[in-house]
N, CA, C and O atoms as a Maestro MAE file, in Angstrom:
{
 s_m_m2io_version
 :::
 2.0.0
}

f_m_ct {
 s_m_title
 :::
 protein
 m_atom[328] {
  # First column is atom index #
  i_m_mmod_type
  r_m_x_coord
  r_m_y_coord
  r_m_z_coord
  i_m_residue_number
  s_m_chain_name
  s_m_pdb_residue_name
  s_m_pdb_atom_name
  i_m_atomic_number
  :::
  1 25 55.234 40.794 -25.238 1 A "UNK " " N  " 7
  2 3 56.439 41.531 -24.979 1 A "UNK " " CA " 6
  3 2 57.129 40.947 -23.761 1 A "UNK " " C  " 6
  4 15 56.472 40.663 -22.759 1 A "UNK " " O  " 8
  5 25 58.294 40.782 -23.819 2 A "UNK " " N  " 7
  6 3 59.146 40.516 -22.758 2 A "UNK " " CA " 6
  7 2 59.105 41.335 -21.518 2 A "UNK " " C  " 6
  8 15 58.508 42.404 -21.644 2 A "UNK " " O  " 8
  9 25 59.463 41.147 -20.682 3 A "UNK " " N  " 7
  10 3 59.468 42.325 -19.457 3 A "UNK " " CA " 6
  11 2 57.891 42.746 -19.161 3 A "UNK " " C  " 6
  12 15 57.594 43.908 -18.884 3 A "UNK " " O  " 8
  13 25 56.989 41.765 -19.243 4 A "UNK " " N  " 7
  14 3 54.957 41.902 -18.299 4 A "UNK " " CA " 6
  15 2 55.508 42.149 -17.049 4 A "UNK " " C  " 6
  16 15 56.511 42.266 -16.345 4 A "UNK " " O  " 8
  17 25 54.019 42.167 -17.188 5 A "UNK " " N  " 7
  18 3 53.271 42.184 -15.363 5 A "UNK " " CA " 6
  19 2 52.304 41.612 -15.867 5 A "UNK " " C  " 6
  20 15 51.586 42.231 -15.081 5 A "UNK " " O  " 8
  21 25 51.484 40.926 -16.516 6 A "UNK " " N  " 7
  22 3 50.404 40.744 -16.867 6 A "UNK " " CA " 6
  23 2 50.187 39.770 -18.197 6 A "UNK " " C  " 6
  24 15 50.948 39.883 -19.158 6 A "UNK " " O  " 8
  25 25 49.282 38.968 -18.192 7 A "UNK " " N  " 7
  26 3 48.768 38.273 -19.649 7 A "UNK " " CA " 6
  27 2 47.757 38.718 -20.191 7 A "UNK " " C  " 6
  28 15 46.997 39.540 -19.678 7 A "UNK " " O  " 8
  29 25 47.603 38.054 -21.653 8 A "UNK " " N  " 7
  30 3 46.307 38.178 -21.874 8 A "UNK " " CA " 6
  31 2 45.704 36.764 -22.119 8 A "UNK " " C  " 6
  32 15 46.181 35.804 -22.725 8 A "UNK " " O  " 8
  33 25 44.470 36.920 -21.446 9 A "UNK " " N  " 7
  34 3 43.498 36.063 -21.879 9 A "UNK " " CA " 6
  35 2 42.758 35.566 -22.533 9 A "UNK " " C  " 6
  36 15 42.092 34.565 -22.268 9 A "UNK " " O  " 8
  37 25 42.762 36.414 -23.830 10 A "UNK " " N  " 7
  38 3 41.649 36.361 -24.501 10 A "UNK " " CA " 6
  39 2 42.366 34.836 -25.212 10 A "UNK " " C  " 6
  40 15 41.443 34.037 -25.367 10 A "UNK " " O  " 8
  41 25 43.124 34.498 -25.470 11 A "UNK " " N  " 7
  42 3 43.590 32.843 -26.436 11 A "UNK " " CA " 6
  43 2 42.677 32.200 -25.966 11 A "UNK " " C  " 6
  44 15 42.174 31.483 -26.831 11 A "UNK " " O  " 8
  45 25 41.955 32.055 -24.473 12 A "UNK " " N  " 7
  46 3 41.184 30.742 -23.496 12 A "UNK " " CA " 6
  47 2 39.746 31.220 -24.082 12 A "UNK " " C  " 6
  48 15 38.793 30.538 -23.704 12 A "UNK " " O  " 8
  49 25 39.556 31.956 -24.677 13 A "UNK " " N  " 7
  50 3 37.975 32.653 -24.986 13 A "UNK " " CA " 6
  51 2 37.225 32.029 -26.634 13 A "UNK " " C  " 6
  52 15 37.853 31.938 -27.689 13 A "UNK " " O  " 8
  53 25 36.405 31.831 -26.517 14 A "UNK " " N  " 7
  54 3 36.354 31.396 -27.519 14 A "UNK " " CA " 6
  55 2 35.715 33.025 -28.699 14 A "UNK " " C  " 6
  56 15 34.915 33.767 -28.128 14 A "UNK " " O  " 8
  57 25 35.970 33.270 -29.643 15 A "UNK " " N  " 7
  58 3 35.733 34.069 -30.651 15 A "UNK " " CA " 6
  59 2 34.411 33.916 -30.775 15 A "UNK " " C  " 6
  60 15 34.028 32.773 -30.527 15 A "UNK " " O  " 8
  61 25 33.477 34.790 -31.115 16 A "UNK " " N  " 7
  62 3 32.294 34.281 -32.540 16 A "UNK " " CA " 6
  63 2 32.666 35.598 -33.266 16 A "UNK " " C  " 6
  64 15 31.731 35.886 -34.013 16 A "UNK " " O  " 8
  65 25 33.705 36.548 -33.344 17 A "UNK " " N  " 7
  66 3 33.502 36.809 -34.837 17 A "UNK " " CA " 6
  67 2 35.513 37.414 -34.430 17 A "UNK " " C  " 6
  68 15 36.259 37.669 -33.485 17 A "UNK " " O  " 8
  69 25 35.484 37.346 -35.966 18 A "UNK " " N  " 7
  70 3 37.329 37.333 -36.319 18 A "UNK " " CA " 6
  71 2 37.801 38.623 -35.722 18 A "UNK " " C  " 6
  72 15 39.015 38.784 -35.848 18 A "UNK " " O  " 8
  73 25 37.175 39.565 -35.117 19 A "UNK " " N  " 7
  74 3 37.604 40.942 -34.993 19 A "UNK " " CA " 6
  75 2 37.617 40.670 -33.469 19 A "UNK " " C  " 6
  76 15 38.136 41.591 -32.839 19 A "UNK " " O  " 8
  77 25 37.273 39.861 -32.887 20 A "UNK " " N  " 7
  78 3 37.216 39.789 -31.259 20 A "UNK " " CA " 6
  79 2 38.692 39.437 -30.995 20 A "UNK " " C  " 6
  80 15 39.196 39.844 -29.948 20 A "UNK " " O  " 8
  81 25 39.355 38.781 -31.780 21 A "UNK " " N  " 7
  82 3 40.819 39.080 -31.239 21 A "UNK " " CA " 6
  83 2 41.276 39.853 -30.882 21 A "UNK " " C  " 6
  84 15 41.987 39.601 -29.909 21 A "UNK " " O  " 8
  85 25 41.246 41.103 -31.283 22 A "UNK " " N  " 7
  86 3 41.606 42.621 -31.412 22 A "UNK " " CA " 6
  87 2 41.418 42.870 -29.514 22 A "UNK " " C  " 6
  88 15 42.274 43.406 -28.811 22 A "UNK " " O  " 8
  89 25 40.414 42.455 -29.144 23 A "UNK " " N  " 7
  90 3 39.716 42.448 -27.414 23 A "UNK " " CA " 6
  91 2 40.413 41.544 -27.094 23 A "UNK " " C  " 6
  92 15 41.025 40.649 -27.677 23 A "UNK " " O  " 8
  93 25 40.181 42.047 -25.520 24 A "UNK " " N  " 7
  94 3 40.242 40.788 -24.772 24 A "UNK " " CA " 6
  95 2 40.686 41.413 -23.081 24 A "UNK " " C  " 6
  96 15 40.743 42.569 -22.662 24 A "UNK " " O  " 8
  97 25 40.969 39.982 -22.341 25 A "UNK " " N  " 7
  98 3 40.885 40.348 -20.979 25 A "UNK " " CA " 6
  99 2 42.510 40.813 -20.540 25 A "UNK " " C  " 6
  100 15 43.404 40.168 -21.088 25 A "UNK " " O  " 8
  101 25 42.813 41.637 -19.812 26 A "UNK " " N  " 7
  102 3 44.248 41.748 -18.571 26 A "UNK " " CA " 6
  103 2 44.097 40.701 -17.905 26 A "UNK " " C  " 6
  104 15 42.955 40.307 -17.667 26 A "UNK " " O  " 8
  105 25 45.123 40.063 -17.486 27 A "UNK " " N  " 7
  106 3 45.138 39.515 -16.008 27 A "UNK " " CA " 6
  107 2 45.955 39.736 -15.522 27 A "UNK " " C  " 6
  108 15 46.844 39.505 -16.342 27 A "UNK " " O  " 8
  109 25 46.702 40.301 -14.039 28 A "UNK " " N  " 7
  110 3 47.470 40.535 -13.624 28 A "UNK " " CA " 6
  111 2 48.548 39.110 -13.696 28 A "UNK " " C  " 6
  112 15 48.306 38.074 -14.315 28 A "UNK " " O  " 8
  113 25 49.251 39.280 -13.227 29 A "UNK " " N  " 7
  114 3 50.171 38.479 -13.245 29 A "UNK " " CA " 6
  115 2 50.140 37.828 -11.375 29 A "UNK " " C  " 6
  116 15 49.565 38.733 -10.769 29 A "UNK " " O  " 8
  117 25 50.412 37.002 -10.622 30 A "UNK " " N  " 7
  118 3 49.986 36.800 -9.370 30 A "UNK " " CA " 6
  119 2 51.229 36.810 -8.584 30 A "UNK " " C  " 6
  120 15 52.252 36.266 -8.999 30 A "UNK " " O  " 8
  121 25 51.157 37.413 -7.468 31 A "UNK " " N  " 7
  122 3 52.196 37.893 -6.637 31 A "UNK " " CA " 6
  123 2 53.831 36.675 -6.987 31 A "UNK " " C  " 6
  124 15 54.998 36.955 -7.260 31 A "UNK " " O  " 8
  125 25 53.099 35.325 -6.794 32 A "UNK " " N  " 7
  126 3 54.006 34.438 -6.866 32 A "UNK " " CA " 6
  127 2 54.444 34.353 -7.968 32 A "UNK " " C  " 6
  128 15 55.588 33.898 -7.952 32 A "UNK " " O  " 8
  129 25 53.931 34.666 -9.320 33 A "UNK " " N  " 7
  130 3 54.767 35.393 -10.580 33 A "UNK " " CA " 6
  131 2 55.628 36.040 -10.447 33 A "UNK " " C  " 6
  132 15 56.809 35.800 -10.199 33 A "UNK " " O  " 8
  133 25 54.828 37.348 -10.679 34 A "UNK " " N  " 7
  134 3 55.791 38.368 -9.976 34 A "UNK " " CA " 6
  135 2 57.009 38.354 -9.736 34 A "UNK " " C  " 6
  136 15 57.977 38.697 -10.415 34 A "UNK " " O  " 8
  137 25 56.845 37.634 -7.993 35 A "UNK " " N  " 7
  138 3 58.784 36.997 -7.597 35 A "UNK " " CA " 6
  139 2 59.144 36.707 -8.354 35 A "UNK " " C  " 6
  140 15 59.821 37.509 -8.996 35 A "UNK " " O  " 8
  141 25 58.954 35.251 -8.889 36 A "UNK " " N  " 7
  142 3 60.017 34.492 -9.898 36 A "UNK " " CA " 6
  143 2 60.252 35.045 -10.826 36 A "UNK " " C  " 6
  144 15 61.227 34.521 -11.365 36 A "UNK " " O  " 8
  145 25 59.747 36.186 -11.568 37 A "UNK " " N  " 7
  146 3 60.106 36.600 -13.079 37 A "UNK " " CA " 6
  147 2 60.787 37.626 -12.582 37 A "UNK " " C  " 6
  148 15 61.758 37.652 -13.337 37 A "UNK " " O  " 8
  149 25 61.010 38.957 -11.406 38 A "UNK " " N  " 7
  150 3 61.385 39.597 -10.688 38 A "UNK " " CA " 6
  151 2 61.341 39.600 -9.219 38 A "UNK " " C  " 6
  152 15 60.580 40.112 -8.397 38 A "UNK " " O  " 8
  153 25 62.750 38.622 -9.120 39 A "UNK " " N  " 7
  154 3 62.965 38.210 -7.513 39 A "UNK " " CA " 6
  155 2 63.151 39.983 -6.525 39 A "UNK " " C  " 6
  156 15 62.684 40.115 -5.394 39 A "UNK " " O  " 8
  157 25 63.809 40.993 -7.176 40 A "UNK " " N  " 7
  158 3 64.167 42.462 -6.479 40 A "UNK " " CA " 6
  159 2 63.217 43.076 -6.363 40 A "UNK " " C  " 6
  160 15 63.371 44.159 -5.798 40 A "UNK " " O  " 8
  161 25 61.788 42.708 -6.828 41 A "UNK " " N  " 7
  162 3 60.422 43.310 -6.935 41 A "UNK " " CA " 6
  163 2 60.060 44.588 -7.879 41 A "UNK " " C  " 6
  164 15 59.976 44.366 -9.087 41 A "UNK " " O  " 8
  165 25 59.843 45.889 -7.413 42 A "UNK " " N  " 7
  166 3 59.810 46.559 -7.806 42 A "UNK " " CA " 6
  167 2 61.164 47.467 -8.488 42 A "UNK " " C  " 6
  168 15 61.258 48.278 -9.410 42 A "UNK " " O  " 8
  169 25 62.055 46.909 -7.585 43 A "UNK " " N  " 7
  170 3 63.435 47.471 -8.118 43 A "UNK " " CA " 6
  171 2 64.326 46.870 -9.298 43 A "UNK " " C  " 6
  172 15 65.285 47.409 -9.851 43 A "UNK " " O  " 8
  173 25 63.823 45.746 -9.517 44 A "UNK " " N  " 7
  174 3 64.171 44.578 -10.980 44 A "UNK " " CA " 6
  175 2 63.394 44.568 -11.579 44 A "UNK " " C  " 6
  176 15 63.817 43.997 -12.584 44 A "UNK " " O  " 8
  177 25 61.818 44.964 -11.831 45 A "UNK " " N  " 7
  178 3 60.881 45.335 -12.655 45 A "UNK " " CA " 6
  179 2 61.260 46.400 -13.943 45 A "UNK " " C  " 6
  180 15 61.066 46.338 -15.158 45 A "UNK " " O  " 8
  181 25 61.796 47.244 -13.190 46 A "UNK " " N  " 7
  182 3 61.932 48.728 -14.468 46 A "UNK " " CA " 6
  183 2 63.305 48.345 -15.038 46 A "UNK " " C  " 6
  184 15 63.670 49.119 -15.923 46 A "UNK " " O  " 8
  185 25 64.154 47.357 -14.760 47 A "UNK " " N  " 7
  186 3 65.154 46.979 -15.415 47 A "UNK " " CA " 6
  187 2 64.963 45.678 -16.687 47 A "UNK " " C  " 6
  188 15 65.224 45.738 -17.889 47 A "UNK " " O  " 8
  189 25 64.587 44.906 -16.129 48 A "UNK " " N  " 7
  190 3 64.151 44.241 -17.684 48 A "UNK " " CA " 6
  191 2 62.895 44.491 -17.770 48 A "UNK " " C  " 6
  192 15 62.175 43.492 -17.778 48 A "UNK " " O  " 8
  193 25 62.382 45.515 -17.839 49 A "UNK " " N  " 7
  194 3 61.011 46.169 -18.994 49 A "UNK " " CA " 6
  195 2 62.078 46.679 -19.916 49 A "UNK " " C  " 6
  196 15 62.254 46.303 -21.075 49 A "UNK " " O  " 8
  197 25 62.831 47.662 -19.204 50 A "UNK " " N  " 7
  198 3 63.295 48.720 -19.942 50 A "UNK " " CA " 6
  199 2 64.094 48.160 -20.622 50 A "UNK " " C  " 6
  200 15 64.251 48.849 -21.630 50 A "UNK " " O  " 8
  201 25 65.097 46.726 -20.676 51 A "UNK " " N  " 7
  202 3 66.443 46.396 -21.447 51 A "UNK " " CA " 6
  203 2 64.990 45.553 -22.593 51 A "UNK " " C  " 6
  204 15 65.486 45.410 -23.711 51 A "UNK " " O  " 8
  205 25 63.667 45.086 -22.585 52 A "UNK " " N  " 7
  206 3 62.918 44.803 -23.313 52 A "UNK " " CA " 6
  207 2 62.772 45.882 -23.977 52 A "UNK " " C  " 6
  208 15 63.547 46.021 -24.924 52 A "UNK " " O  " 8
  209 25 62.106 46.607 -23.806 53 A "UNK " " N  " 7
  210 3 61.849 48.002 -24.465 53 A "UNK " " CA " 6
  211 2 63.206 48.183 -25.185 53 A "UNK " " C  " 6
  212 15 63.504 47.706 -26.279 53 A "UNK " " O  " 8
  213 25 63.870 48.847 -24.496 54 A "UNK " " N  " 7
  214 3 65.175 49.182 -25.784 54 A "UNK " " CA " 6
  215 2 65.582 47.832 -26.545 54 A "UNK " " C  " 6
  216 15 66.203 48.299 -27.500 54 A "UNK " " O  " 8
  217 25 65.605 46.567 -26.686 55 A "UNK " " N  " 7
  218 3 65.583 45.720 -27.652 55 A "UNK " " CA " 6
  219 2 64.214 46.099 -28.804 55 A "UNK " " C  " 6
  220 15 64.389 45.894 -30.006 55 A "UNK " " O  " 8
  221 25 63.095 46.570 -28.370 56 A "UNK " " N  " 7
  222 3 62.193 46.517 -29.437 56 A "UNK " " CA " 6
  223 2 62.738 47.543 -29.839 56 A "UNK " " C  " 6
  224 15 63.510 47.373 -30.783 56 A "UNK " " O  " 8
  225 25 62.568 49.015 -29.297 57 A "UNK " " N  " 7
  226 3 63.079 49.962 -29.941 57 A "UNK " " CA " 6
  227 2 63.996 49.278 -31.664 57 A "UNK " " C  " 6
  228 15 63.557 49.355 -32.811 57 A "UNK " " O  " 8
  229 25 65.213 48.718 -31.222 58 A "UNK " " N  " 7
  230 3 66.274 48.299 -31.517 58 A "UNK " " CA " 6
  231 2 66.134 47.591 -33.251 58 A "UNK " " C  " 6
  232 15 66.621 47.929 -34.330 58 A "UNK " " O  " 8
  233 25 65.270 46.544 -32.844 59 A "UNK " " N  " 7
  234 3 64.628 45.993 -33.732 59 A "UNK " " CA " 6
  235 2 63.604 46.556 -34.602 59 A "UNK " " C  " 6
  236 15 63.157 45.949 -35.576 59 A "UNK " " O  " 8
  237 25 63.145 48.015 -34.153 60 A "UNK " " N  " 7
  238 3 61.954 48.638 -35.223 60 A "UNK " " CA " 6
  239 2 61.109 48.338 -34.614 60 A "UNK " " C  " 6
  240 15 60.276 49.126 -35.062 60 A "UNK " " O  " 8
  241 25 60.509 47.683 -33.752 61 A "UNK " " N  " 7
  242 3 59.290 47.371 -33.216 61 A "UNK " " CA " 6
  243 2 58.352 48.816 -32.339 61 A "UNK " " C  " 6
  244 15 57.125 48.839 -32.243 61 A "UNK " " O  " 8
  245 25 59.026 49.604 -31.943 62 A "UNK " " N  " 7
  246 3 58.665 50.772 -31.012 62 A "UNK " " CA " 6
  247 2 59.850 52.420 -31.284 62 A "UNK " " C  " 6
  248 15 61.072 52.445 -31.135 62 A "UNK " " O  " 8
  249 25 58.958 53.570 -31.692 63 A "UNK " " N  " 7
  250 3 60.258 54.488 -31.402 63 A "UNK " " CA " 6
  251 2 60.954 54.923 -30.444 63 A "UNK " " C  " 6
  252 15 60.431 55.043 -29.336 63 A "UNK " " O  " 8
  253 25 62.063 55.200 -30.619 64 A "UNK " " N  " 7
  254 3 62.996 55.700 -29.769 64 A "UNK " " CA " 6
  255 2 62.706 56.816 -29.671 64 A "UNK " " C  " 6
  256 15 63.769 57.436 -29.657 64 A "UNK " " O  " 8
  257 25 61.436 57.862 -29.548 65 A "UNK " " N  " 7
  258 3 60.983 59.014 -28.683 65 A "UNK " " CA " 6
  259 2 60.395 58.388 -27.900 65 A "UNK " " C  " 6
  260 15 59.970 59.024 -26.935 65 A "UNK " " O  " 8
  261 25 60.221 57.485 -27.932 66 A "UNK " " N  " 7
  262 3 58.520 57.017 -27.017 66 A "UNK " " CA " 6
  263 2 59.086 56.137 -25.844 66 A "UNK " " C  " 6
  264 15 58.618 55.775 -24.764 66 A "UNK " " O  " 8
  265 25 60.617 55.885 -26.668 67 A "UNK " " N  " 7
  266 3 61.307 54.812 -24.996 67 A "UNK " " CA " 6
  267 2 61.047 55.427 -23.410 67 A "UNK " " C  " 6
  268 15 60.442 54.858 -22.501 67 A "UNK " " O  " 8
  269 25 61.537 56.433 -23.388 68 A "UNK " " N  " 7
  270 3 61.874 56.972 -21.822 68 A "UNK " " CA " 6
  271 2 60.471 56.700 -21.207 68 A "UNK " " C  " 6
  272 15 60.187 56.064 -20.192 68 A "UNK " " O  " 8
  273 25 59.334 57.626 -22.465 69 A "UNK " " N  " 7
  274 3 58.124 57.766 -21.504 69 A "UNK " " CA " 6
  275 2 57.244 56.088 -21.233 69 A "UNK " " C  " 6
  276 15 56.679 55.953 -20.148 69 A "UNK " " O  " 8
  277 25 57.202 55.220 -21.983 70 A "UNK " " N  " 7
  278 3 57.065 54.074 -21.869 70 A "UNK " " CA " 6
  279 2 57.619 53.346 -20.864 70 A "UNK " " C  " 6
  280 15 56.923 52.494 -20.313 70 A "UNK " " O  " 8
  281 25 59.065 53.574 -20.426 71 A "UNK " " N  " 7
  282 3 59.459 52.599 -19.342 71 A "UNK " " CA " 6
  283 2 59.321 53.883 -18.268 71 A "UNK " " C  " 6
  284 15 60.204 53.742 -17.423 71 A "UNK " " O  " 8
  285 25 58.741 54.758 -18.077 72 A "UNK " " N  " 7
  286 3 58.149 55.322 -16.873 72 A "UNK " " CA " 6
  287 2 56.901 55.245 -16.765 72 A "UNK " " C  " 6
  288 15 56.680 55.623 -15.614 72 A "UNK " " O  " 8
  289 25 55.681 54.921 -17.376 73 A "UNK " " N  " 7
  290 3 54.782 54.362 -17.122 73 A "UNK " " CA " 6
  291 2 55.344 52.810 -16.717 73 A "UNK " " C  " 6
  292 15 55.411 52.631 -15.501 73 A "UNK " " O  " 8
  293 25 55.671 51.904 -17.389 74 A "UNK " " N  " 7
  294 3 55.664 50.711 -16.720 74 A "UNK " " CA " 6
  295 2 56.346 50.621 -15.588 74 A "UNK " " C  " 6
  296 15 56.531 49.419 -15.395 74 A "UNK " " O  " 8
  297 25 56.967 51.442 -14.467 75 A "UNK " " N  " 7
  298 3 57.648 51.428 -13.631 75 A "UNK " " CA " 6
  299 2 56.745 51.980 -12.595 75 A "UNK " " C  " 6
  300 15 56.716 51.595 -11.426 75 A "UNK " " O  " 8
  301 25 55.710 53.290 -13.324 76 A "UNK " " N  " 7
  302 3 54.828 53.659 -12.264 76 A "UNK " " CA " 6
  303 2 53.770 52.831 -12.132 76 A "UNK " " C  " 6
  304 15 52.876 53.063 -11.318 76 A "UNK " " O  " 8
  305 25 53.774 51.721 -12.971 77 A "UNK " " N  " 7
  306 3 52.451 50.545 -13.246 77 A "UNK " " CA " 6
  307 2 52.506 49.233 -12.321 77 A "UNK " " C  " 6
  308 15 51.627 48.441 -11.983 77 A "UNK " " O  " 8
  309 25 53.673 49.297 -12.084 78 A "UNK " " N  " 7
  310 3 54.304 47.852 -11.486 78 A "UNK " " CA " 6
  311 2 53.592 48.060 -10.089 78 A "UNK " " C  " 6
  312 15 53.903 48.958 -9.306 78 A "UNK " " O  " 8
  313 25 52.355 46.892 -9.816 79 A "UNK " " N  " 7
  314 3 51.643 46.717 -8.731 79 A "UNK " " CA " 6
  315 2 51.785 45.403 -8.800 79 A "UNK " " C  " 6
  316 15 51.271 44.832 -9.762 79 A "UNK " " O  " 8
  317 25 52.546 44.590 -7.752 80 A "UNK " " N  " 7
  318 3 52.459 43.062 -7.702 80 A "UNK " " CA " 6
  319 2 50.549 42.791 -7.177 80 A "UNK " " C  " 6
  320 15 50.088 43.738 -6.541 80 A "UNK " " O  " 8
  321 25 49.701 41.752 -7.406 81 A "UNK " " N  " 7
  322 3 48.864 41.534 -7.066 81 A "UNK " " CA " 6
  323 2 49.305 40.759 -5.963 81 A "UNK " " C  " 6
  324 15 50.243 40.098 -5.518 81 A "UNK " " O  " 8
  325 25 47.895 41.266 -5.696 82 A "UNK " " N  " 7
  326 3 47.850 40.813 -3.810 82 A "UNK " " CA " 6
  327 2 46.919 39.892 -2.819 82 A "UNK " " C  " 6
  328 15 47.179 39.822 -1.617 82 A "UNK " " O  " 8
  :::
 }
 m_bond[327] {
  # First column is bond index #
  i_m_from
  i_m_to
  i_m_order
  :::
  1 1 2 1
  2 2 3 1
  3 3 4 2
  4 3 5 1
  5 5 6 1
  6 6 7 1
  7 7 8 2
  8 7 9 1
  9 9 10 1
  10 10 11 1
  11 11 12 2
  12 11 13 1
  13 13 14 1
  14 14 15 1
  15 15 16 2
  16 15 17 1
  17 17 18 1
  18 18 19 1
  19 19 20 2
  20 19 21 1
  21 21 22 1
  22 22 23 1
  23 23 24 2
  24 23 25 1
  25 25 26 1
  26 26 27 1
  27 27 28 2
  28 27 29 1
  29 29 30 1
  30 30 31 1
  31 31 32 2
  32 31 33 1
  33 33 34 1
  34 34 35 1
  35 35 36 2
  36 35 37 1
  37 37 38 1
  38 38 39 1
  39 39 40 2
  40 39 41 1
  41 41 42 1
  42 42 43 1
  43 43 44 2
  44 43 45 1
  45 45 46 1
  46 46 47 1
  47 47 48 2
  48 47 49 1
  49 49 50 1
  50 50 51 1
  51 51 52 2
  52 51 53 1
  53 53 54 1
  54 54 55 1
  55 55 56 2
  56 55 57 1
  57 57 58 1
  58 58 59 1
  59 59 60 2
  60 59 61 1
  61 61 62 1
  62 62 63 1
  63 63 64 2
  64 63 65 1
  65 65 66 1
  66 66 67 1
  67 67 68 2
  68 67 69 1
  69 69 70 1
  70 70 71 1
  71 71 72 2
  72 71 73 1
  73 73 74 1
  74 74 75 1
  75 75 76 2
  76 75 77 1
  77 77 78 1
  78 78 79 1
  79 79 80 2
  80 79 81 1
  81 81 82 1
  82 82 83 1
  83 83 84 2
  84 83 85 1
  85 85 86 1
  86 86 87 1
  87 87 88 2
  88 87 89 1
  89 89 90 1
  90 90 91 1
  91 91 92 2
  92 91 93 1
  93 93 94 1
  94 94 95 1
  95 95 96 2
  96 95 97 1
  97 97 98 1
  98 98 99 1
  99 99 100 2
  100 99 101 1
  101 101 102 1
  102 102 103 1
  103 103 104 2
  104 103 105 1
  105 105 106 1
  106 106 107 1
  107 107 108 2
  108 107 109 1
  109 109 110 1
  110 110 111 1
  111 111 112 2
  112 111 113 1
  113 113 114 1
  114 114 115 1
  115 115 116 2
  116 115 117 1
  117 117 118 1
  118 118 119 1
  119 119 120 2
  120 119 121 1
  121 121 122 1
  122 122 123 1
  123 123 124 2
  124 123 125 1
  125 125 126 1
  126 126 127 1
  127 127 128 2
  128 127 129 1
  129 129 130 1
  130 130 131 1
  131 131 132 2
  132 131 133 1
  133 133 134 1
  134 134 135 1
  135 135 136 2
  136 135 137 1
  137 137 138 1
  138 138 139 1
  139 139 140 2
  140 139 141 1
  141 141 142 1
  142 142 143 1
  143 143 144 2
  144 143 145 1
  145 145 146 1
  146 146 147 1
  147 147 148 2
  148 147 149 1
  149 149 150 1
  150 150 151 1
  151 151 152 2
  152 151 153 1
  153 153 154 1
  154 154 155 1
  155 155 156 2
  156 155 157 1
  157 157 158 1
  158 158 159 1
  159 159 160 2
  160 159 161 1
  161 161 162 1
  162 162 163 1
  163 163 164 2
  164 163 165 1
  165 165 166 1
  166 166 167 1
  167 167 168 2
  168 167 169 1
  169 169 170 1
  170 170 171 1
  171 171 172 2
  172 171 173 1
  173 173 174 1
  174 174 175 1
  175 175 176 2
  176 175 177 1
  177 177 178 1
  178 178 179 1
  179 179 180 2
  180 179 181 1
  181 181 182 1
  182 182 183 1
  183 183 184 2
  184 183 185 1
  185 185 186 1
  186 186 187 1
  187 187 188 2
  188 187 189 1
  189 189 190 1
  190 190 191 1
  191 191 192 2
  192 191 193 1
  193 193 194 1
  194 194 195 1
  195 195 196 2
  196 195 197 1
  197 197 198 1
  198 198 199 1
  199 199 200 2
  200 199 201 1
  201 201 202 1
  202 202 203 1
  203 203 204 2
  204 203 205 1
  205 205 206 1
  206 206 207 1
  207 207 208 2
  208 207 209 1
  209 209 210 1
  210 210 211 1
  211 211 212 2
  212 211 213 1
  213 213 214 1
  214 214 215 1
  215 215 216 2
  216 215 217 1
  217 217 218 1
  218 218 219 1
  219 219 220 2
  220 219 221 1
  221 221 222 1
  222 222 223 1
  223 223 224 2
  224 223 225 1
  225 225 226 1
  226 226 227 1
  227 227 228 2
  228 227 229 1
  229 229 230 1
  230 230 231 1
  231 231 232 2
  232 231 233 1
  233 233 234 1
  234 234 235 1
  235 235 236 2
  236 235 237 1
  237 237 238 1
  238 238 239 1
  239 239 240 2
  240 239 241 1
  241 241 242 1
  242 242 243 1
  243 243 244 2
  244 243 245 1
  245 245 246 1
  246 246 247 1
  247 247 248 2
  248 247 249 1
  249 249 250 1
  250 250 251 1
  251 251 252 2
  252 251 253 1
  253 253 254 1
  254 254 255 1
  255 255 256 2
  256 255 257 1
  257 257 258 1
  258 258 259 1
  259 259 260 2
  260 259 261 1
  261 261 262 1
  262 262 263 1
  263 263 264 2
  264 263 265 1
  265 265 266 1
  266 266 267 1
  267 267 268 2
  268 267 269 1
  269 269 270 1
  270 270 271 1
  271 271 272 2
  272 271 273 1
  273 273 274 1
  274 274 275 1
  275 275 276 2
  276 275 277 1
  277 277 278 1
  278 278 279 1
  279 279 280 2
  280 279 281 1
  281 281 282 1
  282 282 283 1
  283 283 284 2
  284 283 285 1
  285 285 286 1
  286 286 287 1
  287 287 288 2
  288 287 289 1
  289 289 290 1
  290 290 291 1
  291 291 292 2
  292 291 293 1
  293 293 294 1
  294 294 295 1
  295 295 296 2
  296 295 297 1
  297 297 298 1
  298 298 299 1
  299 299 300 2
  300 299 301 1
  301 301 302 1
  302 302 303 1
  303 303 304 2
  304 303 305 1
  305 305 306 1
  306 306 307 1
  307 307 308 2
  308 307 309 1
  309 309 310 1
  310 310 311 1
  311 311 312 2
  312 311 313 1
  313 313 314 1
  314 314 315 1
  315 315 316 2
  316 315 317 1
  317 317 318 1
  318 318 319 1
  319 319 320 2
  320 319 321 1
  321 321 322 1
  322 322 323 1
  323 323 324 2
  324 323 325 1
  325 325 326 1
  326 326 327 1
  327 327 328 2
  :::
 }
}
């Protein structure tokens, strides 16, 4: 999804069975991320999550009940690592 804080890891892992995709690791994203993908920090964070979010919405990907509360968790989530 457009608008992270975070990757996943599990692609670098190797599988032994087909359902382990489904798993896998968080990694935060690292402070010096962070900046560059959101130079305003925390205050440019909840703005392109949220213009992400309402594009999925948009597209069918996510409902439009679930928008508001979704980009208020990711806004109360936004911890640059440190």
């Amino acid at each position: 999804m457009d608008g992270g804080a975070d990757r996943r890891a599990d692609r670098d892992q190797p599988q032994r069975r087909p359902y382990e995709r489904l798993f896998g690791q968080t990694v935060p994203f690292t402070a010096d991320t962070l900046a560059r993908l959101y130079p305003g920090g925390a205050d440019d964070y909840p703005a392109v999550f949220g213009a992400a979010t309402d594009t999925a919405i948009a597209e069918g990907f996510m409902l439009a009940a679930d928008g508001e509360e979704i980009k208020a968790l990711a806004a109360a989530a936004y911890h640059p690592a440190g």
